[in-house]
Each structure stands twice: as structure tokens, then as C-alpha cells.
C-alpha positions as CSV (number, residue, x, y, z in Angstrom):
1,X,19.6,-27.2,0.2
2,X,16.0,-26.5,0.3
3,X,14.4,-24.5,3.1
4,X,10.7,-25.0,4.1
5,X,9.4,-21.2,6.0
6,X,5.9,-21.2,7.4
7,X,4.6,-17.4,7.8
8,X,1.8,-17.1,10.4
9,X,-0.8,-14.9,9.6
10,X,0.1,-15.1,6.0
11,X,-3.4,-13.3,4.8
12,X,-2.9,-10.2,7.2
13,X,-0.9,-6.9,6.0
14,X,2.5,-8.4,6.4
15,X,2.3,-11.5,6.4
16,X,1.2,-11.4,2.7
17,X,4.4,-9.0,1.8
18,X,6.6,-11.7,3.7
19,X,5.0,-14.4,1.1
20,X,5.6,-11.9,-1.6
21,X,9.3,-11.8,-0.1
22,X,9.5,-15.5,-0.5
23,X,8.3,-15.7,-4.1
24,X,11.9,-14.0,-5.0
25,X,14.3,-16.6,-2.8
26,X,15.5,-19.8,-4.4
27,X,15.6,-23.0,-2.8
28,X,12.5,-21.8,-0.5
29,X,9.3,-23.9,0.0
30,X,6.7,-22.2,1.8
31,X,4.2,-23.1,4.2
32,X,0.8,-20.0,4.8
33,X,-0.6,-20.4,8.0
34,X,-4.1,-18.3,7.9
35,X,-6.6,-18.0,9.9
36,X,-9.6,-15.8,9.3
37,X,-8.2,-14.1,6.6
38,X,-7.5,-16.0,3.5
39,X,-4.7,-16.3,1.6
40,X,-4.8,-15.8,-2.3
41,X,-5.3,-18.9,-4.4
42,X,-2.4,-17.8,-6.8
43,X,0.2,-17.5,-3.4
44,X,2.6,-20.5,-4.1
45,X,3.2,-22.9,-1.0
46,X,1.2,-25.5,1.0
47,X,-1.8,-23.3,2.4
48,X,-2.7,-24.9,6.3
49,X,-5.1,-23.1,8.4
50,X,-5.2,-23.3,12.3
51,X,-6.2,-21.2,15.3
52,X,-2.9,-20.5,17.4
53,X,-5.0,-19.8,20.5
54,X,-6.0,-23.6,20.0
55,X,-3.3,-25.7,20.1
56,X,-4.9,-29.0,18.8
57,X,-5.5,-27.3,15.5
58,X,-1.8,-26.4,15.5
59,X,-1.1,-30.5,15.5
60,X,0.8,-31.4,13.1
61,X,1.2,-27.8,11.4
62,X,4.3,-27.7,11.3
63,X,6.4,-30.7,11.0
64,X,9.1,-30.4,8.3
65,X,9.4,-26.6,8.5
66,X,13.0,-25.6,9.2
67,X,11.8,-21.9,10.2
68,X,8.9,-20.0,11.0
69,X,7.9,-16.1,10.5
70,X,5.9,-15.4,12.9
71,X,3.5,-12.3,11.5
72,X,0.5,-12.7,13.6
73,X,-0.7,-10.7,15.8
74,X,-3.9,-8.9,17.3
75,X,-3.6,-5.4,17.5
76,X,-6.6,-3.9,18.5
77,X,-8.2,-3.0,22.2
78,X,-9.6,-5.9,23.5
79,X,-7.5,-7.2,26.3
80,X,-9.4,-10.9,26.8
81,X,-8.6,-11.1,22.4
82,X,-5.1,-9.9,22.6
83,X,-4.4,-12.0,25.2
84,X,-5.1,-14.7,23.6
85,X,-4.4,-14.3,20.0
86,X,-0.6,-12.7,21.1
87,X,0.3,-15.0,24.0
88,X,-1.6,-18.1,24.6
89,X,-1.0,-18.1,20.5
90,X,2.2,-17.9,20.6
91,X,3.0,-19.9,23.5
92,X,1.0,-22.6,21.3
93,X,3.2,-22.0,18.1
94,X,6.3,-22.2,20.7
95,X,5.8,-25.6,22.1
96,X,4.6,-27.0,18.7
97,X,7.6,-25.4,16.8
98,X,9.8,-27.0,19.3
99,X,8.1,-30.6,19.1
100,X,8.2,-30.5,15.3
101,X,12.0,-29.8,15.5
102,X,11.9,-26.3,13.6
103,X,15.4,-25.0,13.9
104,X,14.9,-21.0,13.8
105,X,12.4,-18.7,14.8
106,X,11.9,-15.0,13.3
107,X,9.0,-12.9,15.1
108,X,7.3,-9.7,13.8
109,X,6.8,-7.5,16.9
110,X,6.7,-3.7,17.3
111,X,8.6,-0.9,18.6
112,X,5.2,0.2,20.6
113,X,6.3,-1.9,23.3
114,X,8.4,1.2,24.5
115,X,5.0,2.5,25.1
116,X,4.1,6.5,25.3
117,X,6.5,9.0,23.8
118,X,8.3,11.0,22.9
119,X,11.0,8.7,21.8
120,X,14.1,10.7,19.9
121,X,16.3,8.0,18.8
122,X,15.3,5.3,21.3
123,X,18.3,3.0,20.8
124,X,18.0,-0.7,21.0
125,X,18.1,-3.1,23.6
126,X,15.5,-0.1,25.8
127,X,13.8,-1.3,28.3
128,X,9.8,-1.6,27.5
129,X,7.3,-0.4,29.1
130,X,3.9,-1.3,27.2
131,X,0.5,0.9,28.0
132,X,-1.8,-0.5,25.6
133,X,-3.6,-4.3,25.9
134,X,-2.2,-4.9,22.5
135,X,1.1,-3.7,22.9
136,X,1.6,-5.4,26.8
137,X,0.8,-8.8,25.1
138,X,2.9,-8.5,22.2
139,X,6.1,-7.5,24.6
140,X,5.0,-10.8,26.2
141,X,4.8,-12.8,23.3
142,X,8.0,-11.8,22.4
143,X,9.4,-12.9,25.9
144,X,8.2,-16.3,25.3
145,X,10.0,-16.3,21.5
146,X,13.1,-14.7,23.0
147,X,13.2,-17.5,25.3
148,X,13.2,-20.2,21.9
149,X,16.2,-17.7,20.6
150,X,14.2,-15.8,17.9
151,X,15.1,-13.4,16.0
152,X,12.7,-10.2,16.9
153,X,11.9,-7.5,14.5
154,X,10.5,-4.1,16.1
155,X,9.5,-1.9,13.5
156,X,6.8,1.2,14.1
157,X,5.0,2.9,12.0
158,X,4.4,0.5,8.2
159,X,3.3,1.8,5.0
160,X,2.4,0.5,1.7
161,X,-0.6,-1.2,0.0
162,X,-2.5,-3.1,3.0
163,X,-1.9,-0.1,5.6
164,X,-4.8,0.4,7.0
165,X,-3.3,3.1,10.0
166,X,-0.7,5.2,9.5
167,X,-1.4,7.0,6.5
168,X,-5.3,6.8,6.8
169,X,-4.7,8.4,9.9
170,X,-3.1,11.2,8.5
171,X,-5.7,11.6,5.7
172,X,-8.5,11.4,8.6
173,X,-6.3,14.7,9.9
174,X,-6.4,16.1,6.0
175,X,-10.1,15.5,5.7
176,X,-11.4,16.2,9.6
177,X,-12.5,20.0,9.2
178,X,-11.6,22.4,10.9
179,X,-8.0,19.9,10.4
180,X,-5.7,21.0,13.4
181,X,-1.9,20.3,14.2
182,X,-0.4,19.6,17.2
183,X,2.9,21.6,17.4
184,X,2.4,22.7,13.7
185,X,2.9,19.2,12.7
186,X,6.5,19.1,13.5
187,X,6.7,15.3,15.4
188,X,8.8,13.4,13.7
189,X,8.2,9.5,13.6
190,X,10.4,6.2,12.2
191,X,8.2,4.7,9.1
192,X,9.1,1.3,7.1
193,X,7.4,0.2,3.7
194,X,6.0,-3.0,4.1
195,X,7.9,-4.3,1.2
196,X,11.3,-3.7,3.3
197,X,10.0,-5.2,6.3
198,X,9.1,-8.6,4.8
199,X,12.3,-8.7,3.2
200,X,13.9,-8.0,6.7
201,X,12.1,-10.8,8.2
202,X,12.8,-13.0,5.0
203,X,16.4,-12.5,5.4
204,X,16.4,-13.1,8.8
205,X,14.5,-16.6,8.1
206,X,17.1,-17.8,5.2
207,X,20.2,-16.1,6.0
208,X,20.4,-16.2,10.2
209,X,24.0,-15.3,11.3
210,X,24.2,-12.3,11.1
211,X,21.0,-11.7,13.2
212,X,22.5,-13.5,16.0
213,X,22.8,-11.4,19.3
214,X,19.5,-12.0,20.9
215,X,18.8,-8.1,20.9
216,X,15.7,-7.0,19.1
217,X,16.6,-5.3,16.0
218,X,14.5,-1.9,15.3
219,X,13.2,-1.3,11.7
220,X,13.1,2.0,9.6
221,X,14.1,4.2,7.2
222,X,17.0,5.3,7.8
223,X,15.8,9.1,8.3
224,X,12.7,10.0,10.4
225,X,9.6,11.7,8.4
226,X,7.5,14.8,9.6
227,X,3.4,14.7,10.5
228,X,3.7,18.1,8.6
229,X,6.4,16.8,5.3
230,X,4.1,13.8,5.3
231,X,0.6,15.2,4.8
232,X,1.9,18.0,2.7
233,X,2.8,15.3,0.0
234,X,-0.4,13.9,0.8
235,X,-2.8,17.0,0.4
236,X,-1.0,17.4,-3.4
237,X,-1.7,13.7,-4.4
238,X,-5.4,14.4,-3.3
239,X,-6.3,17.4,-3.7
240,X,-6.7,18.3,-0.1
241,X,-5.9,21.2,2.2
242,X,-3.6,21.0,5.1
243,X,-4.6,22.2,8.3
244,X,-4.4,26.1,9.4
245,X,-4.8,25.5,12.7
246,X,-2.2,24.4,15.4
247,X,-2.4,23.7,19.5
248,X,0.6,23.5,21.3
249,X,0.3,19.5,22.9
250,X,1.3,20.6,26.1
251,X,-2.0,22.5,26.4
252,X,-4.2,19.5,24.7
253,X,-2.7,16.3,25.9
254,X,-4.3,17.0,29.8
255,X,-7.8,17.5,28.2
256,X,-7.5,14.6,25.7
257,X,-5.7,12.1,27.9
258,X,-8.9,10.2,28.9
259,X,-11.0,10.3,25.7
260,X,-11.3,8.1,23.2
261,X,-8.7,7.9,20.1
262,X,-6.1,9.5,22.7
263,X,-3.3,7.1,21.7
264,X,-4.0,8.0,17.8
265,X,-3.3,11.9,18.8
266,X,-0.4,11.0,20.9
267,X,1.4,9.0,18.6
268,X,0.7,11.9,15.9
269,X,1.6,14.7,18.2
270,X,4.7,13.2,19.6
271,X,8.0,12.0,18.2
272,X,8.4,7.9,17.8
273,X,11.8,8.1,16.3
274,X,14.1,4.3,16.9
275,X,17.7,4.5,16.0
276,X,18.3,1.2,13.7
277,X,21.9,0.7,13.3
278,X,22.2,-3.2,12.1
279,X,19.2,-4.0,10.7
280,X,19.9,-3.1,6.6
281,X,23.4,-4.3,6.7
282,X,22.4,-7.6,8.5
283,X,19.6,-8.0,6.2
284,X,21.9,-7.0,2.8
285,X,18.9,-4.3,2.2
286,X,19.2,-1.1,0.3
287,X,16.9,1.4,1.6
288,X,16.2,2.8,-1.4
289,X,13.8,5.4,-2.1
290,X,12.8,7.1,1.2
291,X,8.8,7.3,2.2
292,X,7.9,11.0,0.7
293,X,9.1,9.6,-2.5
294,X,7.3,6.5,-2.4
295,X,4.6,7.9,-1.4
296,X,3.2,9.1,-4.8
297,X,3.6,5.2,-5.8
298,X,1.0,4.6,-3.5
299,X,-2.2,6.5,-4.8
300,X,-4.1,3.4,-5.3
301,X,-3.9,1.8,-2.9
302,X,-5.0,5.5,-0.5
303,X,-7.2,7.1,-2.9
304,X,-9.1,3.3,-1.9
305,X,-9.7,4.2,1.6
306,X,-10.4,8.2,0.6
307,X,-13.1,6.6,-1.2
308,X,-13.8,4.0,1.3
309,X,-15.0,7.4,3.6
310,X,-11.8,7.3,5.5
311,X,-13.1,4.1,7.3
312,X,-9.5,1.9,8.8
């Protein structure tokens, strides 16, 4: 039986890899909700566009869909915007989903709802506690899909072609003279390629049992990378020399707490490490390669924003 999946944000950085996902599943129509960022002309599927902070442009969106990934989602500083991109927007895409009858729900969240660090092993089902404008709304957007019995994905920090933040911001660290650790480096964070999440939230769209639970499920690797392992690999691909230079974060973190970018140094200076015990077996997933040896793979794609200026 055929299975119609519309992705929200289908143009942003995982959205498109959840469309790539859907290329590979049989008996799979799909449905690309974009908004301001378009969606490739050669993607297959039914392209709609819509605002999800308007509802009336929602109308109609999605009748005969049987599921929805939702991958949407504002993620910058603006609290008036990530209100209401992340809840009004999804409150929107809520009531329309459950007026057009769709039977199952799978939502793209993140694990920075568990707000400042350090996190070693945070298990699931933790209770939030959000310090950012973008991740406050995104905890309640995932109260109000949790309420229509989603399925909610947390993952933290995603690489791959489209990342735009994690690895640039280590680069930024490589390229920043004098570069400077915090701790020598040693904070150790949960990573997911992009590639593994959308095929997470794909299986969680086609294949829903064994996602049942209501708990959110975490995503990454199954081994935690270092600021240090991971910008070694990356000063050999480029060319580039890693940092002599290292302050102990107890000592920096009271002068940096109220200037601008500290949230960037925290989450590089601290550990953000999730403990994900369902999420590969209920998804049928083989982590595979782990990041430091994917990394090399991805050249391109970073060598694009080295050239770019270091500009995210």
C-alpha cells in the first residue's frame, strides 16, 4: 500500500536529506512543503509551498498525506521569529494535520532543549530546561506534537553537506589566530551525519511501531567525539594549525558569560554527550562509519565555507 509523507521545510539542511531518504523507500509518494527556501526542481514529489505561521496558506496542504515529517524549524535568536515560526507554526500544522485526517506525526526537534551543559550521558526522558529563544520554542513545539502522539527525534550536534554550524564552528576555532582551547579541547559532544538522521525520521514515518512509547528518542553516533580528535582531522584536511593555547573554562566562562557568541564557546567548551539506546535498532540503521572517518568525505562541501571566509 502506498504512503503519501509530506516533509516540512523540505529546502532547509534536513529536510532536503529526509527527501533524499524518501527517494530510496518504495511505495512512498511525497509531498515538499517549502517556504523561503526552495526545493530542487529534480526532487520527485508534489512541491506545495505555505507559511506555517499563516494558517490559511496551510488550507488544504495537506489532505491525503497519511504522515508528516515535520523538519522546520527557526533556529536563530530572535524571540518574536522563533515564536512564531516554532509554535504558532506548528500549532498551525497540528490543527490542519488533524482536520485533513493524517494518521502519524514524526517531528525533528533537538536535544538543546536540555539547555546549558555539561551533559555526560544525559539519558532520555530528562527533564528540559531550554535557555535560548530558539531552543524554549522548539521544546514547546514539541509539547503541542507530543500532545497529537508524534514521534520526536532529539538529535544535537549534525554534520554533513548543508551544515552550516558545527564544523564551521570548529574551523572558525582553526582559523581565529591566536586559536585557543578551552580545557585543551577535551569536551566531548554527541554528533549525527545528516544522512542518518533523515533516515531516522524516514523510518519513523513508514515503519511506526517500533517508535511507539511517547518518549523522545535521542540521536547520535553511538560514541561521543572530541573538540580536540575533531579539529585535529580537520587541520590535516586543510592545511591548518591547531591551537597552542588552552584556558581552563572555569576561569573563562564568568568573563564570557555575558558577551556575545557565549553559547557558541559553551557548547564547544563543555560536554553535550546524550545516551541513545533505541534509536538505531528501532530505526533498523547501521551506524556505520563513525564521524572522524567521515569526515575526510566531506571536503567539499567545508573547504566551501573555508572559502566562503568562514561566513555560517
Amino acid at each position: 500500500m502506498s504512503v503519501t509523507v509530506l516533509v516540512t521545510g523540505a529546502g532547509g539542511f534536513v529536510g532536503s536529506a529526509v527527501v533524499r531518504a524518501l527517494d530510496a523507500e518504495p511505495r512512498v509518494s511525497t509531498r515538499l512543503l517549502a517556504h523561503r527556501r526552495p526545493v530542487a526542481a529534480d526532487r520527485p514529489g508534489d512541491v506545495v509551498t505555505a507559511d506555517l505561521a499563516d494558517a490559511s496558506s496551510l488550507r488544504g496542504r495537506l489532505d491525503g498525506a497519511d504522515v508528516i515529517i515535520h523538519a522546520a524549524s527557526e533556529v536563530g535568536s530572535d524571540p518574536a521569529r522563533c515564536e512564531r515560526v516554532n509554535v504558532l507554526g506548528t500549532r498551525n500544522l497540528v490543527e490542519e494535520a488533524e482536520r485533513a485526517g493524517v494518521r502519524h506525526l514524526v517531528h525533528v526537534s533537538t536535544a538543546a532543549v536540555y539547555g546549558l551543559g555539561p551533559h555526560r550521558g544525559l539519558p532520555e526522558g530528562s527533564p528540559p530546561a531550554p535557555v535560548s529563544p530558539a531552543s524554549r520554542s522548539r521544546h514547546e513545539a514539541e509539547r503541542l506534537t507530543a500532545a497529537a502522539g508524534a514521534v520526536i527525534l532529539r538529535p544535537f550536534f549534525v554534520y554533513g553537506e548543508g551544515d552550516r554550524w558545527y564544523v564551521p564552528g570548529l574551523l572558525r576555532l582553526l582559523t581565529t589566530r591566536p586559536g585557543t582551547w578551552f580545557d585543551g579541547g577535551r569536551a566531548q559532544h554527541s554528533v549525527v551525519a545528516v544522512d542518518d538522521l533523515a533516515a531516522m525520521a524516514v523510518a519513523a514515518a513508514v515503519r511506526p511501531e517500533p517508535f511507539a512509547g511517547g518518549v523522545p528518542f535521542h540521536v547520535c553516533e553511538p560514541q561521543p567525539v572530541s573538540v580536540r580528535a575533531v579539529t585535529a582531522v580537520l587541520a590535516g584536511m586543510f592545511g591548518l594549525t591547531v591551537p597552542r593555547l588552552s584556558l581552563p573554562w572555569r576561569l573563562a566562562r564568568p568573563a564570557l558569560r555575558n558577551r556575545p557568541g557565549y553559547r557558541r564557546a559553551e557548547l564547544l567548551a563543555e560536554d553535550h554527550v546524550y545516551a541513545a539506546p533505541r534509536i538505531w535498532e528501532a530505526a533498523r540503521v547501521d551506524p556505520g562509519a563513525a564521524f572522524l572517518d567521515r569526515l575526510p568525505a566531506l571536503a567539499p562541501w567545508y573547504g566551501r565555507f573555508l572559502g566562503e571566509g568562514g561566513r555560517t
